[in-house]
C-alpha positions as a LaTeX table, in Angstrom:
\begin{tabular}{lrrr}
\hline
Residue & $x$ (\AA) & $y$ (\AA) & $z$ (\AA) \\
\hline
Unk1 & 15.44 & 16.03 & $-5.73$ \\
Unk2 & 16.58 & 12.83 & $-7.09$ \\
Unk3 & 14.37 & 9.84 & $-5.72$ \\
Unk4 & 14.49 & 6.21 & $-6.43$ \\
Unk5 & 10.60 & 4.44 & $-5.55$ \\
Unk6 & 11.56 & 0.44 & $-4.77$ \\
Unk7 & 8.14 & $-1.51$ & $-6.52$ \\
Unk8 & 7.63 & 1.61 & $-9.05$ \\
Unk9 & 5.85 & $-0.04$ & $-11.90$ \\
Unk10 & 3.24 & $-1.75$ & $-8.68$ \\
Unk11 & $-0.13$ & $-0.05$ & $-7.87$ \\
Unk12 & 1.18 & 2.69 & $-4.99$ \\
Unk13 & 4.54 & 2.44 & $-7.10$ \\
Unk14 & 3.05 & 3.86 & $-10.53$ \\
Unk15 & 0.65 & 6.73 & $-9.05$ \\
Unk16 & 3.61 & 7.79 & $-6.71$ \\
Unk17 & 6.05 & 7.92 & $-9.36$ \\
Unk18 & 3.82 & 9.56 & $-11.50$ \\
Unk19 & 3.03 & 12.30 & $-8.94$ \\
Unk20 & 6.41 & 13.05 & $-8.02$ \\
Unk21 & 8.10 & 13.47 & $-11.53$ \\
Unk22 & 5.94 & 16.79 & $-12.12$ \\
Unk23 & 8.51 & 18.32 & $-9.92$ \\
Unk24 & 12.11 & 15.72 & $-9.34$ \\
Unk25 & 13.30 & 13.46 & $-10.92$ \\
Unk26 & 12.18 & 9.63 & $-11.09$ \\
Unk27 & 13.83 & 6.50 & $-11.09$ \\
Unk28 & 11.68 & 3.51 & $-10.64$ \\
Unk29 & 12.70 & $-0.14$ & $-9.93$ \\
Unk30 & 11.00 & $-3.06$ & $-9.99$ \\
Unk31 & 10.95 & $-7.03$ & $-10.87$ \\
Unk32 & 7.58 & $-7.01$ & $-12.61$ \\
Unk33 & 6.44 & $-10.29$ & $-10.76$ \\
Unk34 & 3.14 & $-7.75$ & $-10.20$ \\
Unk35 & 3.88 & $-4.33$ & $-11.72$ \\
Unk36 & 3.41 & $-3.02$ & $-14.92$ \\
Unk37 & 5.52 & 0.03 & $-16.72$ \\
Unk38 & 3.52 & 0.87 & $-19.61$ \\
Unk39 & 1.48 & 3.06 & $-16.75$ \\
Unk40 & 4.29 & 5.46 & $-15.83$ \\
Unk41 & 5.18 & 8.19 & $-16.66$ \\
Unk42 & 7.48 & 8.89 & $-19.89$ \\
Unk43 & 9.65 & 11.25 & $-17.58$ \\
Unk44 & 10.19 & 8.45 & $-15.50$ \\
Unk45 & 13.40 & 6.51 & $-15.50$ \\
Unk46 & 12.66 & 2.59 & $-15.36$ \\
Unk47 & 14.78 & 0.09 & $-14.31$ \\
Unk48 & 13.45 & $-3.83$ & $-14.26$ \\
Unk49 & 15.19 & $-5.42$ & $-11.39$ \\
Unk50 & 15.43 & $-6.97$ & $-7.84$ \\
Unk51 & 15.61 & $-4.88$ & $-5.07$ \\
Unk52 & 17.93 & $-7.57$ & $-3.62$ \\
Unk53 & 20.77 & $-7.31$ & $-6.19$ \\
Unk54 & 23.00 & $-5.07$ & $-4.27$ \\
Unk55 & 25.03 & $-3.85$ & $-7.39$ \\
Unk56 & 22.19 & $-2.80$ & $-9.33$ \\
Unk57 & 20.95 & $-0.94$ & $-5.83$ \\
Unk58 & 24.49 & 0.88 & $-5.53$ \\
Unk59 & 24.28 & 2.04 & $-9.28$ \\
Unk60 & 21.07 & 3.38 & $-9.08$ \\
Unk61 & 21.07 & 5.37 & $-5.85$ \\
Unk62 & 24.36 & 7.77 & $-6.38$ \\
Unk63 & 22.89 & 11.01 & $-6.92$ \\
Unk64 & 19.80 & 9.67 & $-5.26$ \\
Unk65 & 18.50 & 12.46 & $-1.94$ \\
Unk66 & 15.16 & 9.79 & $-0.78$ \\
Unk67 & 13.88 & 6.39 & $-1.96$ \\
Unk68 & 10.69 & 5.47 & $-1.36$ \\
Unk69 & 10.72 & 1.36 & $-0.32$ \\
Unk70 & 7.40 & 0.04 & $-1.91$ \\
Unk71 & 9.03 & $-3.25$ & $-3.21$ \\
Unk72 & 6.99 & $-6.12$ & $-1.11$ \\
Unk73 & 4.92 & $-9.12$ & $-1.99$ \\
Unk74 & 1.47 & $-7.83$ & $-0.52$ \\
Unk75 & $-1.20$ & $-10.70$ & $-0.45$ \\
Unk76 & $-2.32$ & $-11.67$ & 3.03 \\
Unk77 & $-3.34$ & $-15.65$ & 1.40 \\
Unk78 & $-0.37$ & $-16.16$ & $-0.65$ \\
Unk79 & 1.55 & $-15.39$ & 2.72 \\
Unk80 & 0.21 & $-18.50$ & 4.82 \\
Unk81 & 1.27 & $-20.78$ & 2.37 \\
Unk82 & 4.77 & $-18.86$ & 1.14 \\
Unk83 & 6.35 & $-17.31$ & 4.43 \\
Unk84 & 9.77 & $-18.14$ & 3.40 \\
Unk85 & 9.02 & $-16.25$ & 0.21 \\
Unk86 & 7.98 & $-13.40$ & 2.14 \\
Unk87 & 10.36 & $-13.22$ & 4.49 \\
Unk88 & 13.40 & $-13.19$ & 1.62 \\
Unk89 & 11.36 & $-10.24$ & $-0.17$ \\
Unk90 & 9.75 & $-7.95$ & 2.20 \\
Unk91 & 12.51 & $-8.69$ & 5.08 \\
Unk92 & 15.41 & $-9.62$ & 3.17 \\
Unk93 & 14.95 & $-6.97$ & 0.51 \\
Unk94 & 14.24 & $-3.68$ & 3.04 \\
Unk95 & 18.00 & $-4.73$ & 4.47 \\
Unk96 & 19.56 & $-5.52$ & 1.28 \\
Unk97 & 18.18 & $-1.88$ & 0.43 \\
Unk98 & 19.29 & $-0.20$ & 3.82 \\
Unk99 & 22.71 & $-1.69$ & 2.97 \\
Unk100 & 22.77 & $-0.11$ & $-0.14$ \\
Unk101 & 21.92 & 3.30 & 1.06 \\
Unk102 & 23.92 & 3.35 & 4.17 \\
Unk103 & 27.09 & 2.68 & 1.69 \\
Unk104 & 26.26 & 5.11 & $-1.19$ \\
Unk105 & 24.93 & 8.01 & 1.40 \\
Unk106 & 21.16 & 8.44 & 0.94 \\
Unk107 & 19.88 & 10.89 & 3.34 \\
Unk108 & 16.06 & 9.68 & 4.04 \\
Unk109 & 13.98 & 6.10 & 2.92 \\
Unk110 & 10.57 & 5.92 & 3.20 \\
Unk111 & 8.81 & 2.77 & 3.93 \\
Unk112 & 5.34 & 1.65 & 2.69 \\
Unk113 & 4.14 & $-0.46$ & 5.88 \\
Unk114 & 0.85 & $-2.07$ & 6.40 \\
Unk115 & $-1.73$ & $-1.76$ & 9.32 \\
Unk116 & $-1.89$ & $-5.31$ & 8.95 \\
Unk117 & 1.26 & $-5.29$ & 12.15 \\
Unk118 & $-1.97$ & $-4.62$ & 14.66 \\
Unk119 & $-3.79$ & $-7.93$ & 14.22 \\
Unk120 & $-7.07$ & $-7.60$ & 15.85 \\
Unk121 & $-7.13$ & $-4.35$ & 17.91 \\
Unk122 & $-8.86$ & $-3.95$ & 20.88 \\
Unk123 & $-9.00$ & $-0.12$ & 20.86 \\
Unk124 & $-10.53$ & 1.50 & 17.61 \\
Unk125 & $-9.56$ & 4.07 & 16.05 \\
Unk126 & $-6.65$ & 2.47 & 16.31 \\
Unk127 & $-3.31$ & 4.43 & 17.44 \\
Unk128 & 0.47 & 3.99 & 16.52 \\
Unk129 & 0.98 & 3.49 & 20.29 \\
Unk130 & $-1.47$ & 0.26 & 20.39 \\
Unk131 & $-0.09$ & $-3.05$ & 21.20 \\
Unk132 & 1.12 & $-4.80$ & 17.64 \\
Unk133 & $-0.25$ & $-8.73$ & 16.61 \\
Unk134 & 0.59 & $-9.41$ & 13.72 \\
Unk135 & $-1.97$ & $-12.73$ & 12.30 \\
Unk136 & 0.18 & $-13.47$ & 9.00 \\
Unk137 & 3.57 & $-13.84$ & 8.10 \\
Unk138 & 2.98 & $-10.77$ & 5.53 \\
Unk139 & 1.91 & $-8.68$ & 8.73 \\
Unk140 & 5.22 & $-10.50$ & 10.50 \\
Unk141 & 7.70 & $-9.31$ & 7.34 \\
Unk142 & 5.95 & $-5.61$ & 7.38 \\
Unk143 & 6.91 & $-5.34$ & 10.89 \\
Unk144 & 10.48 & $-6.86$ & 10.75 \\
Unk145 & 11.12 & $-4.18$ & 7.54 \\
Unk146 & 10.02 & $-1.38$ & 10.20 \\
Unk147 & 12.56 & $-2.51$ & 12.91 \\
Unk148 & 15.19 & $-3.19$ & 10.54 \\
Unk149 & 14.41 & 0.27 & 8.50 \\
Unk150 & 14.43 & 2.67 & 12.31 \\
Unk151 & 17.72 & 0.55 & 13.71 \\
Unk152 & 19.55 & 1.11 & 10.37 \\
Unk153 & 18.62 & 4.69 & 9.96 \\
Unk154 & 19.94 & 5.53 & 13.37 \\
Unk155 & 23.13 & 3.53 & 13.37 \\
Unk156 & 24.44 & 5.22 & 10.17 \\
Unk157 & 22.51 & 8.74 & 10.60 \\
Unk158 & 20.09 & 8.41 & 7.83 \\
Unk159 & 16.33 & 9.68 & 7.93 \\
Unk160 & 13.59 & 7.06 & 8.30 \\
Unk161 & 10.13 & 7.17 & 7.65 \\
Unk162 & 7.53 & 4.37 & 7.97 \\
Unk163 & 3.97 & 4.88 & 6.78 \\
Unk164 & 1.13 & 2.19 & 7.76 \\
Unk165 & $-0.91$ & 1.94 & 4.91 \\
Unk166 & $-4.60$ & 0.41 & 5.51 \\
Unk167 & $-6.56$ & $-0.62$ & 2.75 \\
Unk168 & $-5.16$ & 1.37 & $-0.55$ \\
Unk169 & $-7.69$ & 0.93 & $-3.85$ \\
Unk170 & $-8.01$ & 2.92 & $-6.54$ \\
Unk171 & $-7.32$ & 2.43 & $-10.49$ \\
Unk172 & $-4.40$ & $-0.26$ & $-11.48$ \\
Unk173 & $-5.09$ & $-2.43$ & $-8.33$ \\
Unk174 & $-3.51$ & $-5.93$ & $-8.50$ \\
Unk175 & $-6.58$ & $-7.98$ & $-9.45$ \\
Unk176 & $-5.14$ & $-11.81$ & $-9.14$ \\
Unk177 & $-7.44$ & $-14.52$ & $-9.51$ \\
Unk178 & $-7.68$ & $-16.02$ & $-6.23$ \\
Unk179 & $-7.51$ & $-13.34$ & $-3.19$ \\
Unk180 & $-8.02$ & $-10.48$ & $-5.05$ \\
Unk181 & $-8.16$ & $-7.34$ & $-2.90$ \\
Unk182 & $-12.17$ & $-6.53$ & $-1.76$ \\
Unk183 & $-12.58$ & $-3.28$ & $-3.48$ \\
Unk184 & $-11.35$ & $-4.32$ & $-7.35$ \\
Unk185 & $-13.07$ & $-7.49$ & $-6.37$ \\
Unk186 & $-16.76$ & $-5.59$ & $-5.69$ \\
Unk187 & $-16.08$ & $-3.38$ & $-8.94$ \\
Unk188 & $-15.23$ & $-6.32$ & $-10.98$ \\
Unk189 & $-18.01$ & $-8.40$ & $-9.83$ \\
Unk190 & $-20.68$ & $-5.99$ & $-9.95$ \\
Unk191 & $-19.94$ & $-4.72$ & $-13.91$ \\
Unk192 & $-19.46$ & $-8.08$ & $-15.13$ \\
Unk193 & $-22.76$ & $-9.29$ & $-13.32$ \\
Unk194 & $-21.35$ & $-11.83$ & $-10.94$ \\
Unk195 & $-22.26$ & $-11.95$ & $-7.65$ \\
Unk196 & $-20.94$ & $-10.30$ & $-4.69$ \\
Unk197 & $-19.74$ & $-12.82$ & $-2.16$ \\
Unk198 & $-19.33$ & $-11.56$ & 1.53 \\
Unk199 & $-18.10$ & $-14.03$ & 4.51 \\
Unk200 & $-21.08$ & $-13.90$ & 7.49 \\
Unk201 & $-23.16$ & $-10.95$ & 8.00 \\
Unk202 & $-20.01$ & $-8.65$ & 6.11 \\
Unk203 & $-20.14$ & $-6.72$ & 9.47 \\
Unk204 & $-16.65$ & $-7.01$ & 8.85 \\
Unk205 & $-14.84$ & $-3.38$ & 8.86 \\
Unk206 & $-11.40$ & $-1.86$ & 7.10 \\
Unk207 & $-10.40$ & 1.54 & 6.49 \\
Unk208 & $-10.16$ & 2.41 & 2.73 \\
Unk209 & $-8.17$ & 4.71 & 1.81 \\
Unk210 & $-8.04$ & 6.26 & $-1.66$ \\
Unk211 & $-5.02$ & 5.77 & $-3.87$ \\
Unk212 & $-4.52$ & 9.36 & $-4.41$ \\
Unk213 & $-5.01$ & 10.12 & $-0.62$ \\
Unk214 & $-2.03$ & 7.71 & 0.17 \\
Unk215 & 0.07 & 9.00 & $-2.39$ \\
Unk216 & $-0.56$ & 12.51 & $-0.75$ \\
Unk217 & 0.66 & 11.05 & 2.32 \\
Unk218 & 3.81 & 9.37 & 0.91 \\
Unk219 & 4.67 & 12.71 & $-1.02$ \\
Unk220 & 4.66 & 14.67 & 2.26 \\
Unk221 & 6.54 & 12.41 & 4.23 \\
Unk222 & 9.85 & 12.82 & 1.48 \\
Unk223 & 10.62 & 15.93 & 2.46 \\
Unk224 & 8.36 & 16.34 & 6.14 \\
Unk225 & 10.69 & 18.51 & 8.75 \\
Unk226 & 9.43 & 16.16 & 12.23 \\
Unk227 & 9.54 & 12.94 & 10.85 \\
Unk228 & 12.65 & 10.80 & 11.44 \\
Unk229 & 12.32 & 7.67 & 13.06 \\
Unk230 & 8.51 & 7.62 & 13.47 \\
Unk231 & 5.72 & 5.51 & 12.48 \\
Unk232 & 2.49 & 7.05 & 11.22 \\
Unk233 & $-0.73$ & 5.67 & 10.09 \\
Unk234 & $-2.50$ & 6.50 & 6.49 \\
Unk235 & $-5.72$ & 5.98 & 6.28 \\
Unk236 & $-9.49$ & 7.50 & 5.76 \\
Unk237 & $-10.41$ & 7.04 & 9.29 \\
Unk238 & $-13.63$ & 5.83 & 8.71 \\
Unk239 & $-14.74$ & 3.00 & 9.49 \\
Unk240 & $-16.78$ & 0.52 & 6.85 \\
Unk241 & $-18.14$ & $-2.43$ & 6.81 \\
Unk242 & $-17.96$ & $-5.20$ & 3.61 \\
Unk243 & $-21.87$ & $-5.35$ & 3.20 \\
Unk244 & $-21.58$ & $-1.32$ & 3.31 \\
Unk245 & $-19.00$ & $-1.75$ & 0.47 \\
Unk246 & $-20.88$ & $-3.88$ & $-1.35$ \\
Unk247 & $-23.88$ & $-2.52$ & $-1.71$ \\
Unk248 & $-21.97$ & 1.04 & $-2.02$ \\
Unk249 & $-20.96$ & $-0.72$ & $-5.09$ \\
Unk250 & $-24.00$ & $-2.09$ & $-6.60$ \\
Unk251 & $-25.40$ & 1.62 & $-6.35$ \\
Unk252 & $-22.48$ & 3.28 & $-8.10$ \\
Unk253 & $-22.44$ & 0.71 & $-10.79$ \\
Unk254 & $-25.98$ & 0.26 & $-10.84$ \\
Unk255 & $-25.65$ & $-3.40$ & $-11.01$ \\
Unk256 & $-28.22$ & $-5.95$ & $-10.18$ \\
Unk257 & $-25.81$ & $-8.53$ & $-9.27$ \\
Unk258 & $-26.90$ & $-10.60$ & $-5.88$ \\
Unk259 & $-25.03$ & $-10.08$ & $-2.30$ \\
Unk260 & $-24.61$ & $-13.53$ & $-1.37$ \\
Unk261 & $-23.48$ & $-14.99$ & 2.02 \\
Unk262 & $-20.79$ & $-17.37$ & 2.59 \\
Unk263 & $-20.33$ & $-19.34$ & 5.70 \\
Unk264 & $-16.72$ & $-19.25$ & 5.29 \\
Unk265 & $-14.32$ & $-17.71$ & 7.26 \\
Unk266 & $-13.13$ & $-14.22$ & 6.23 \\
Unk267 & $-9.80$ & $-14.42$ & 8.34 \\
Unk268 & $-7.95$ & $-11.19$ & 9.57 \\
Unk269 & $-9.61$ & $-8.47$ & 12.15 \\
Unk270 & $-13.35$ & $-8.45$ & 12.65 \\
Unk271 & $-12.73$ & $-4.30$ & 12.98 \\
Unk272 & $-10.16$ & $-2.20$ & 11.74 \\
Unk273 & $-9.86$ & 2.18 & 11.73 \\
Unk274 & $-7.03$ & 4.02 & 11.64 \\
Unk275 & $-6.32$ & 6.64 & 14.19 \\
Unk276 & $-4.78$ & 9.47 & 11.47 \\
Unk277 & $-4.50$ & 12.09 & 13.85 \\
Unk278 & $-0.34$ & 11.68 & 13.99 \\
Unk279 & $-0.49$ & 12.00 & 9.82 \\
Unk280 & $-2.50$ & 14.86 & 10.13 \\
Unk281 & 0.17 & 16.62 & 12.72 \\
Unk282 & 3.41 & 15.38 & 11.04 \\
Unk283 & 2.26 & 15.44 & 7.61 \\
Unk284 & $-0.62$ & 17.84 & 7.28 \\
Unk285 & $-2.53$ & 15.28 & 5.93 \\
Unk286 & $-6.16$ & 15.04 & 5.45 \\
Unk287 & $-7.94$ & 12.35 & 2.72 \\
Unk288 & $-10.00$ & 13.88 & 0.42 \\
Unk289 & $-11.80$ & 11.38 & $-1.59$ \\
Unk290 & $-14.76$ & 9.84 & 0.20 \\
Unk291 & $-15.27$ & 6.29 & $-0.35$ \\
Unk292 & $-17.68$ & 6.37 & $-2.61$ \\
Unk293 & $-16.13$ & 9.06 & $-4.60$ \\
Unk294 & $-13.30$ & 6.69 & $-4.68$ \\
Unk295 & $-14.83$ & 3.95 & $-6.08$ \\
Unk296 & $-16.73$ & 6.16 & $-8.78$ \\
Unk297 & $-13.60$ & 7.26 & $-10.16$ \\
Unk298 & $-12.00$ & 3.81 & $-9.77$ \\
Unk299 & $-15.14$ & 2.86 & $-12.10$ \\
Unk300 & $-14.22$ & 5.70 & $-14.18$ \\
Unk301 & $-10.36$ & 5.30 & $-14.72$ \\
Unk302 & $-9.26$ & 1.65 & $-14.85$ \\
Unk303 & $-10.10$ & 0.23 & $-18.32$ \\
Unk304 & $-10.41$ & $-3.09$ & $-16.75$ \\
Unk305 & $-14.00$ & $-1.71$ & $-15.37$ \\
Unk306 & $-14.88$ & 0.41 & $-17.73$ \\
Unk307 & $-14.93$ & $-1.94$ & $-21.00$ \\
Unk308 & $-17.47$ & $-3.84$ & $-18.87$ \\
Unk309 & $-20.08$ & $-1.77$ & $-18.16$ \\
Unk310 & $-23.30$ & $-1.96$ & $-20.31$ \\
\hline
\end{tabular}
């Protein structure tokens, strides 16, 4: 096949692209406000732009059989104080993109959601069926782009996929400096021998999921038979809490750094598990790297970690 992946040089952009260029091939395109090319693949066929310029979109999907839509600003934070921002990317982008590939004939699009739409759920693991919240306007855009992506699809006959993503990690995570993702956060912390700062008790929960796990996920649902039009969950389905993580961390890094307490609060769910039962049925999938497997070869594979340990 011939696939285009939307936010290709990002984190989920760079291992996908990567992955799927064994076997089809690759174009990848992406701004670089967060991404960085030097990581893919030399098979893979770069383009640096925005995945609002609708010419650019119609010259690279002709040929194109699925495009993955990863393009998004992702940070929870930033989000609060830059909705318009967020709305213009992650809303405004997804339709400039469904435009494109409603008028040049692309037969399925893919869309990397967020479990972020459920908010707080009352019912854990949570389902695809549960009542959606969303608490930020990054939550708000990643549920717009699934509305708009479905309603598109099935006015002009096109396949649509959306996968909720919960908490991706894994080597070539964004790493910001201010509301930095947990996991990279931990790793970064621990080999460098600051402390570990959790909000409360950390009785906090999330679902990690494994980069590679997600990727599997994304892969299947290209070319899935029973897929169109639905909305599936990707995620470990267990359950962890931030101390857990933490000190998960300290053991496979053998730091001595401190766990220290912050009065602060964390914001977002107190709980969050994703019901993966639906992935496992339409997708066949099933993760495969255990947390702290994950995090060893995180350790093991992003020089960022690596150069620091002693």
């Amino acid at each position: 096949m011939r696939i285009l992946i939307t936010g290709g040089a990002g984190f989920l952009g760079v291992a996908l692209a990567n992955a799927l260029v064994t076997q089809h091939e690759v174009l990848a395109l992406d701004d670089l406000t967060a991404g960085d090319p030097e990581r893919l693949d030399a098979r893979v066929l770069f383009h640096r732009g925005d995945v609002r310029d609708r010419p650019k979109l119609w010259t690279l999907l002709h040929g194109v059989d699925c495009v993955y839509h990863l393009a998004a600003r992702v940070l929870v934070a930033e989000s609060l104080l830059y909705p318009r921002e967020y709305n213009e990317i992650n809303v405004g982008g997804t339709v400039s993109l469904l435009e494109a590939c409603r008028d040049v004939g692309v037969s399925r699009v893919v869309l990397s959601s967020s479990g972020a739409v459920y908010g707080a759920p009352s019912l854990l693991p949570v389902p695809e069926t549960t009542a959606l919240q969303p608490q930020s306007p990054y939550a708000v855009s990643k549920l717009a782009a699934e509305y708009y992506l479905h309603t598109i699809g099935a006015l002009w006959g096109f396949t649509t996929v959306a996968l909720r993503i919960f908490n991706a990690y894994g080597p070539g995570q964004m790493l910001p400096p201010s509301h930095a993702p947990v996991a990279p956060r931990f790793l970064q912390q621990a080999v460098g021998g600051g402390s570990l700062v959790i909000f409360g008790a950390g009785e906090q929960t999330r679902d990690f999921v494994y980069l590679d796990d997600a990727v599997r996920a994304l892969v299947a649902a290209g070319s899935a038979a029973t897929v169109n039009r639905r909305t599936i969950n990707v995620g470990s389905g267990v359950e962890t809490s931030i101390l857990e993580l933490a000190r998960l961390t300290l053991h496979i890094t053998r730091s001595k750094s401190n766990i220290l307490q912050s009065s602060a609060d964390s914001g977002g769910a107190a709980r969050m598990q994703a019901d993966i039962a639906l992935a496992h049925e339409l997708l066949g999938y099933t993760p495969q790297v255990a947390l702290e497997e994950g995090l060893r070869r995180t350790l093991q594979l992003d020089p960022r970690f690596r150069q620091d340990v002693q």
